[in-house]
C-alpha positions in Angstrom: -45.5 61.8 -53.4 -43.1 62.1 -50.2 -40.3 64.4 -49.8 -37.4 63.7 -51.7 -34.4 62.5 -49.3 -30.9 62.2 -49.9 -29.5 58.4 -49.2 -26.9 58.2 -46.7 -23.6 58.0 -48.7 -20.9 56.0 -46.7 -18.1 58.9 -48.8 -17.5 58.6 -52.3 -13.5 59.1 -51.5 -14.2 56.2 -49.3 -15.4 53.9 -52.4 -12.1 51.5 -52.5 -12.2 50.9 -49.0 -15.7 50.2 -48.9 -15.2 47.9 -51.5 -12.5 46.0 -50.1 -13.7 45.6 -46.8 -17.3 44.5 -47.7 -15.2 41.8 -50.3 -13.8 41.1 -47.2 -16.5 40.9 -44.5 -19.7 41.6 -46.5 -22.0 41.2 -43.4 -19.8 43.1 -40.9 -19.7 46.1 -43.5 -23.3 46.0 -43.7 -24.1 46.0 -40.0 -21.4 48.5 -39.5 -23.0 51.0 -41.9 -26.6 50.4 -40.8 -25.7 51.1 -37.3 -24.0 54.5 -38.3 -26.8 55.6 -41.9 -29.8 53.7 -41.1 -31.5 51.4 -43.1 -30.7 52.8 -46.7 -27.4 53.5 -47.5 -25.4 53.8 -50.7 -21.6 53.5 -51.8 -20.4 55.6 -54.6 -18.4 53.3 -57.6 -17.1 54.6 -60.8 -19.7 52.3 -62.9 -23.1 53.9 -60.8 -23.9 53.6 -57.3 -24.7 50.1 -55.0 -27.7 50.7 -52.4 -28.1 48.6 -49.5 -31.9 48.3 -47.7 -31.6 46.9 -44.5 -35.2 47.1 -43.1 -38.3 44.3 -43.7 -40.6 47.4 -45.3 -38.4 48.1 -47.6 -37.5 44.4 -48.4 -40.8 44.0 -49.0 -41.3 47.0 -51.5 -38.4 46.0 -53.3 -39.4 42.2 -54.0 -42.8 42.3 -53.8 -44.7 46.0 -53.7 -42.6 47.1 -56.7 -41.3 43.6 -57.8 -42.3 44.2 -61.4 -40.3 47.4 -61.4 -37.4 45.2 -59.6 -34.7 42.7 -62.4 -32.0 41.0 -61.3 -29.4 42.5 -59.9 -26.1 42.7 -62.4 -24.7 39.2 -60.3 -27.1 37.4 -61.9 -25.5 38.5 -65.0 -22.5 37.0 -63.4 -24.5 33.4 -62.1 -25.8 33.1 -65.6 -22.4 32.1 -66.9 -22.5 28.5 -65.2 -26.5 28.2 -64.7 -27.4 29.3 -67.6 -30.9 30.6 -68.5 -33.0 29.2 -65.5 -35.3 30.1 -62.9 -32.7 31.5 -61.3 -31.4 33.9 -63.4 -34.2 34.6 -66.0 -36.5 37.2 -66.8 -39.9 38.3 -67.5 -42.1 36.3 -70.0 -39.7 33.9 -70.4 -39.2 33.6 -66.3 -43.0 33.1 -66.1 -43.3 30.5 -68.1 -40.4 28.7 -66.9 -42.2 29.0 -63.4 -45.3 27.5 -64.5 -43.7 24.4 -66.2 -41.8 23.8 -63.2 -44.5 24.5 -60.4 -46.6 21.2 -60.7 -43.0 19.2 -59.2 -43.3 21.1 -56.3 -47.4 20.8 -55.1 -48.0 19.1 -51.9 -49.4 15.4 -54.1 -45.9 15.0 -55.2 -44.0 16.5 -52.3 -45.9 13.2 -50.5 -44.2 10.9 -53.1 -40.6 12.7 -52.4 -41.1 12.3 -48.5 -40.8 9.0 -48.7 -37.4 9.3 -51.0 -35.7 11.8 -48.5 -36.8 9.4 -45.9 -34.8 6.4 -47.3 -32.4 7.8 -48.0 -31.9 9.4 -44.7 -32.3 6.0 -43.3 -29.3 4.6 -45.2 -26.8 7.3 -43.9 -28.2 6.3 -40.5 -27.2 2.5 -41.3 -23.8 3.9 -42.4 -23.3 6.1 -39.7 -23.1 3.3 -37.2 -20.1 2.1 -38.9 -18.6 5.6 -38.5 -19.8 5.5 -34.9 -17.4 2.0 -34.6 -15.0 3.3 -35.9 -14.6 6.5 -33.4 -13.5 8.6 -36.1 -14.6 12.5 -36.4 -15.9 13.9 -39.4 -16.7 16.8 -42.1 -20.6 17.4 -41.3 -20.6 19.5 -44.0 -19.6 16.9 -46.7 -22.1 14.3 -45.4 -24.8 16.6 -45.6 -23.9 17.8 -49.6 -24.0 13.9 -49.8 -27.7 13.2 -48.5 -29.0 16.3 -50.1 -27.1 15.7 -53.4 -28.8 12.0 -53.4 -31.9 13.5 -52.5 -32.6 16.0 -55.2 -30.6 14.0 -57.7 -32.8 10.8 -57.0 -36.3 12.6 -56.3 -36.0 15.4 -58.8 -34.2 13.9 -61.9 -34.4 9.9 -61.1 -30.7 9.5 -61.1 -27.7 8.4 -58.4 -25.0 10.4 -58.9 -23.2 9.5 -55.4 -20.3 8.5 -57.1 -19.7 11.9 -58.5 -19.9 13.6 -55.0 -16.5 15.0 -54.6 -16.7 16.2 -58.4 -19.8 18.1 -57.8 -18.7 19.4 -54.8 -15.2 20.5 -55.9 -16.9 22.0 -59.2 -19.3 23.9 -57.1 -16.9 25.5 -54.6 -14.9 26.8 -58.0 -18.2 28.1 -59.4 -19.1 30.0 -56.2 -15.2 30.9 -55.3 -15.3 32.0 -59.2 -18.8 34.1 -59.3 -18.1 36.0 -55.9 -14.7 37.0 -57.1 -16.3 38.7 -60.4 -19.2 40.2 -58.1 -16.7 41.9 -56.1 -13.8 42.7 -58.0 -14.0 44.7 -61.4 -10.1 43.3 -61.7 -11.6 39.7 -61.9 -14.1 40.0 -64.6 -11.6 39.0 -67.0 -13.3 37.9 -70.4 -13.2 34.1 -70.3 -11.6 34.0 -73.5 -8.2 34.7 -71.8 -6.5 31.8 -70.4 -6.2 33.0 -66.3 -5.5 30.2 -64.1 -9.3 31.2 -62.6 -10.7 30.7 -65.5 -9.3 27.3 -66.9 -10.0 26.2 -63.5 -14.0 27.6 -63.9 -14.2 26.3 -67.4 -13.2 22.8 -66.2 -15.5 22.6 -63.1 -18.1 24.1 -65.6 -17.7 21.6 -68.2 -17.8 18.6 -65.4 -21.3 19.6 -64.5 -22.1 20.3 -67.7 -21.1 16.7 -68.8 -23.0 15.1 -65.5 -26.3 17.5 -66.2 -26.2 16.5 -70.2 -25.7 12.9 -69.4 -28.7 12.5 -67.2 -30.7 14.2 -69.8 -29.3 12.2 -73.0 -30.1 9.0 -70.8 -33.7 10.1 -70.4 -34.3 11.1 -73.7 -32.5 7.5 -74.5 -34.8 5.8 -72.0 -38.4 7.1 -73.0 -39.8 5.4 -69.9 -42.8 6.8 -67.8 -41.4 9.0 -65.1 -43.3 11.6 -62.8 -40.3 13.5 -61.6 -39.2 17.5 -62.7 -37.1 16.5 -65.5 -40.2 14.1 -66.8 -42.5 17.5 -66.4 -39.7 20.2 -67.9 -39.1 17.3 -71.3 -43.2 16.6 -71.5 -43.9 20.5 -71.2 -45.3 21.9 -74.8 -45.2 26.2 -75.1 -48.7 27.1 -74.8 -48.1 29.5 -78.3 -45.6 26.9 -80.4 -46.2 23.5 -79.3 -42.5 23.4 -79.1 -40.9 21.8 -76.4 -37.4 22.9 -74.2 -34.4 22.7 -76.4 -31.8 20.6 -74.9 -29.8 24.0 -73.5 -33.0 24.9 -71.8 -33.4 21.4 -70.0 -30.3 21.7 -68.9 -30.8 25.2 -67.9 -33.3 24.4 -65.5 -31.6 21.2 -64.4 -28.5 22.9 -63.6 -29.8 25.5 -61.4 -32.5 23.0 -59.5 -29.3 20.3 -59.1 -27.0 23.1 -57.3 -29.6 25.2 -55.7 -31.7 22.1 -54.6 -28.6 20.7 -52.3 -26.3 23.5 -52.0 -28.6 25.5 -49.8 -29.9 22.5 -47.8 -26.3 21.3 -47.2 -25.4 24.1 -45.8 -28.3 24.8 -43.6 -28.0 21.1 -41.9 -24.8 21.6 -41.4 -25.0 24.9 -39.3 -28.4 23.3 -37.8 -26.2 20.5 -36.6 -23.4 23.1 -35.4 -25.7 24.4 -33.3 -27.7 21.6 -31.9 -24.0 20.5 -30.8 -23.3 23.4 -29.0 -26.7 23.8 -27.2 -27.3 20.1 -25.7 -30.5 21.7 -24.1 -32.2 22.4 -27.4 -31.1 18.7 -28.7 -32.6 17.3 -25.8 -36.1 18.9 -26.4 -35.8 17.4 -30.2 -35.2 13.9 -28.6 -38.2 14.2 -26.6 -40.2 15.2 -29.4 -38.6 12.5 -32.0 -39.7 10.0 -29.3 -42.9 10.9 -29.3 -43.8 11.6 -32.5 -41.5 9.2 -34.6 -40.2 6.4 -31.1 -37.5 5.0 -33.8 -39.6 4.9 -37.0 -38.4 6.4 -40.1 -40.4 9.8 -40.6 -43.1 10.2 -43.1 -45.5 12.6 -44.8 -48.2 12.7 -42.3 -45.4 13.2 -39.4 -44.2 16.7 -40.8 -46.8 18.7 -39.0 -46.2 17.0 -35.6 -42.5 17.8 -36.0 -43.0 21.3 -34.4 -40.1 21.5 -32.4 -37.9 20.5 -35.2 -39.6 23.0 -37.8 -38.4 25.8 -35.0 -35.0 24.4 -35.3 -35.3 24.6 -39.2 -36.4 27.9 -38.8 -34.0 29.5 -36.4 -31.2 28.3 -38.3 -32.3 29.5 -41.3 -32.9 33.1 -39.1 -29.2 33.1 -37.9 -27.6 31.4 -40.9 -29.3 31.9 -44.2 -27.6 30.7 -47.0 -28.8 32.8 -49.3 -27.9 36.0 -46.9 -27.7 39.0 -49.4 -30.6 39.1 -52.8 -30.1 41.8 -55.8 -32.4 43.4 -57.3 -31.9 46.3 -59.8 -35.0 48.9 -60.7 -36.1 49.5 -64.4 -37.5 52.6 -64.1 -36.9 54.8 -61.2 -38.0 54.4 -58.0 -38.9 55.9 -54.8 -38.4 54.3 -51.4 -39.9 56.1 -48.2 -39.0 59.3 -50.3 -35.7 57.8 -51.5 -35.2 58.3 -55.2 -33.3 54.8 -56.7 -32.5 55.3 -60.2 -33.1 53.0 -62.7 -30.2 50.1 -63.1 -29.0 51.3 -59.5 -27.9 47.9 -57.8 -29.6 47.4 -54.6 -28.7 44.8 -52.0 -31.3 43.5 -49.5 -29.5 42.5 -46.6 -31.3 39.1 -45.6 -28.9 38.0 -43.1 -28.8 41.9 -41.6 -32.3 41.6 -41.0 -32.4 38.4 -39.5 -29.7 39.8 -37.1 -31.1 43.3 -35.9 -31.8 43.5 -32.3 -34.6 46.3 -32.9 -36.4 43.1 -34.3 -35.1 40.7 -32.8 -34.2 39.5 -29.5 -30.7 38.8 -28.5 -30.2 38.0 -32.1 -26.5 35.9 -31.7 -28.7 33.3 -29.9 -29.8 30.6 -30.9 -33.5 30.1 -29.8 -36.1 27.9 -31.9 -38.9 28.8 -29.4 -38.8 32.3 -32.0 -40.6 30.3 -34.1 -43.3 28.2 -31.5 -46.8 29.4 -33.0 -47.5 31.7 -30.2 -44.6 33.9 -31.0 -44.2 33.4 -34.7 -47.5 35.4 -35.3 -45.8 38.6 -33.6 -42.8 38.5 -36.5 -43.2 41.5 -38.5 -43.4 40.2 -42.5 -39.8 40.0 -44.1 -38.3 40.1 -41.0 -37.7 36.7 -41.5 -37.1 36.0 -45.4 -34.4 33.2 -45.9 -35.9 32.1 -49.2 -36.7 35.8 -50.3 -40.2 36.7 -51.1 -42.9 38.3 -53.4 -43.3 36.4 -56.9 -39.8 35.0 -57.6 -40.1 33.0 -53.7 -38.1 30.3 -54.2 -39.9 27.6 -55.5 -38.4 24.6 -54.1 -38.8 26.2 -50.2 -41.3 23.7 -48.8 -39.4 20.8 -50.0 -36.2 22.5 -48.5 -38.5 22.4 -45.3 -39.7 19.3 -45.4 -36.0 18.2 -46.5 -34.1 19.4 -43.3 -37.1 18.5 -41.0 -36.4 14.5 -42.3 -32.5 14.7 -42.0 -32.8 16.2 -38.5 -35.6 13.7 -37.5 -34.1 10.8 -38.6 -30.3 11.4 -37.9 -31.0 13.1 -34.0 -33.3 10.2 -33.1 -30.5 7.9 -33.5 -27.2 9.5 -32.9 -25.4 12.1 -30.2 -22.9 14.4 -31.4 -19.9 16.3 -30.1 -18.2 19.0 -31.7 -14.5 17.8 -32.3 -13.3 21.9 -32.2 -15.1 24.6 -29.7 -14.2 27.2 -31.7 -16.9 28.9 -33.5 -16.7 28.6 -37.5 -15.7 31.7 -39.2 -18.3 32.7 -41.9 -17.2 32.3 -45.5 -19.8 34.9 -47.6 -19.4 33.8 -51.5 -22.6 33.3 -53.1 -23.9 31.0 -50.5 -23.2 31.5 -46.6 -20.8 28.6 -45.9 -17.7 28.2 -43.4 -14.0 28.6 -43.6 -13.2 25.5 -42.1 -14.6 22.4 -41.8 -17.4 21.7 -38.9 -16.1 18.5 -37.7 -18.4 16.6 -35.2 -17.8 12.9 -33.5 -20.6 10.6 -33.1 -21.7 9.3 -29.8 
């Protein structure tokens, strides 16, 4: 056993500032304090303390070491109120199994199949950009990608369209999110839902929209017994090993809610700072042209052209270094635990700082910039492991990451090969932190 250490405290009369300004500027707040404690620090609340771990060892302790020792943090809690019981946001046994069920969708045979989705799909917005091109008019990057990724997942994952019911799903997602952070912040906003607040009889209403789109996919299925080979096929046809009982209809939707919003939320997001950036650094578009014409000279992309897209994995990858949409996991210890001689007690709430680590200059060089040659294979072998985690790590990995991957590699592919883009506004986005890392304003690009 090491020697017991004390865990840098940022000042227990300090706790209401500390809590407004990381509400305010979570990622500044965590740098800030790393830079003056280290990489373990605490803040003192009323209701028990929060611990922040900022370095890949203990990253890697917390979700995979010790992951058995490690729940969901108490914003789960929080997340469960719109997703529901789901990968997620569950637990245990019940998380396991879940897993299981769902991992067959996700193995490289039917990833092949879904390729060829995300790559027609991709294609179309291509055909429908030129129109846009025409017509010389700029535009929100960030709603076109929630578009192609919202067809994509809906159409490869459940078998549905549900591009009519973009702006809905969009509008009902930024309340969610606006609607979760506040709670996970603010102890005055956990107001029981019961009580008719503006903020919630706005959440209830966004709730119930998805609720009604999720439920009416599944109803359709279950009114259209037709063989499919998609998730939602796998999650109705999967029997409990124990009962030979199948999912309830909550449970579908469960899991169907949380694959629908995490399976284009993320990916949204991440194209849309991957195309920020490839605006802003015409050198690095250029070398993705070059290798588009090579590997792809005009052709739609397809499964076997993934591995030859090297230069546009590094891209993936480096935007998902600087800009990782999931930028902050939770974890929270059942029994207590000891970190590097740090004693966490049980039900403490500890924050590993994802985007933190992507950013620190003792592992990274000149973090701010943007440079996919991190990720060539002659200099991603000298990474240190979790110091580059955007889908987190140990068991609970997310387990739609590769067809994330293989998702933004096709957008980027198809879209760059064909277009140019300018950046309508120099100015660099301001980051917007809820439960995803999106921006404050819109990115608004011009085609060329």
């Amino acid at each position: 056993m090491s020697e017991k250490k004390k865990i840098p405290s940022v000042g227990p009369w300090l706790f209401f500032v500390s809590l407004l300004q990381m509400g305010r500027d979570p990622l500044d707040f965590i740098q800030t304090n790393r830079e003056k404690y280290g990489d373990i620090f605490r803040i003192n609340l009323p209701i028990g303390n929060l611990v922040v771990v900022t370095s890949p060892a203990y990253a890697q302790h917390v979700l995979q070491e010790k992951n058995r020792n490690y729940q969901k943090s108490f914003a789960y809690d929080i997340l469960k109120i719109f997703l529901g019981n789901g990968l997620l946001t569950s637990e245990g046994d019940f998380w396991r199994k879940q897993r299981r069920l769902a991992q067959p969708a996700f193995h490289r045979e039917r990833l092949a199949e879904i390729v060829q989705t995300m790559s027609e799909l991709a294609g179309e917005m291509a055909d429908e950009w030129k129109e846009i091109k025409k017509e010389g008019k700029p535009f929100d990057i960030t709603i076109q990608m929630n578009r192609i990724t919202l067809d994509i997942v809906s159409k490869a994952l459940f078998g549905a369209d549900v591009r009519s019911d973009l702006e809905l799903v969009r509008n009902a997602i930024t309340v969610a999110n606006e609607f979760a952070i506040a709670r996970i912040r603010y102890l005055t906003k956990r107001i029981p839902l019961w009580i008719p607040t503006k903020e919630n009889k706005e959440f209830k209403k966004a709730a119930k929209a998805l609720d009604d789109l999720l439920y009416s996919i599944i109803d359709n299925r279950i009114a259209n017994p037709i063989e499919r080979h998609d998730l939602l096929a796998m999650l109705m046809e999967a029997k409990d090993e124990d009962t030979g009982e199948g999912m309830s209809h909550k449970q579908l939707r469960d899991e169907s809610m949380t694959l629908f919003i995490a399976g284009h939320e993320t990916s949204a997001l991440a194209l849309s700072w991957a195309w920020y950036m490839l605006a802003t650094h015409p050198e690095v578009m250029a070398k993705l042209k070059e290798e588009l014409k090579e590997v792809l000279n005009g052709k739609l992309p397809g499964f076997a052209d993934i591995p030859k897209l090297t230069y546009t994995r590094q891209i993936v990858d480096e935007t998902l270094r600087m800009f990782p949409p999931a930028y902050i996991i939770g974890r929270r210890p059942i029994d207590t635990d000891e970190l590097a001689g740090n004693v966490i007690n049980k039900n403490t709430n500890v924050l590993v700082a994802v985007y933190d680590i992507h950013h620190n200059p003792e592992l990274w060089d000149e973090p701010e910039k943007f440079k996919p040659e991190r990720f060539a294979p002659e200099n991603a072998k000298k990474i240190p492991k979790y110091a580059y985690f955007p889908f987190g790590g140990g068991p609970r990995l997310c387990i739609g990451n590769n067809f994330a991957l293989m998702e933004m590699q096709i957008v980027l592919a198809t879209l760059a090969q064909r277009f140019d883009f300018t950046l309508v506004s120099p100015q660099k986005p301001e980051f917007d932190p809820l439960i995803t890392l999106r921006s404050k304003t819109s990115i608004m690009m011009q085609l060329n």
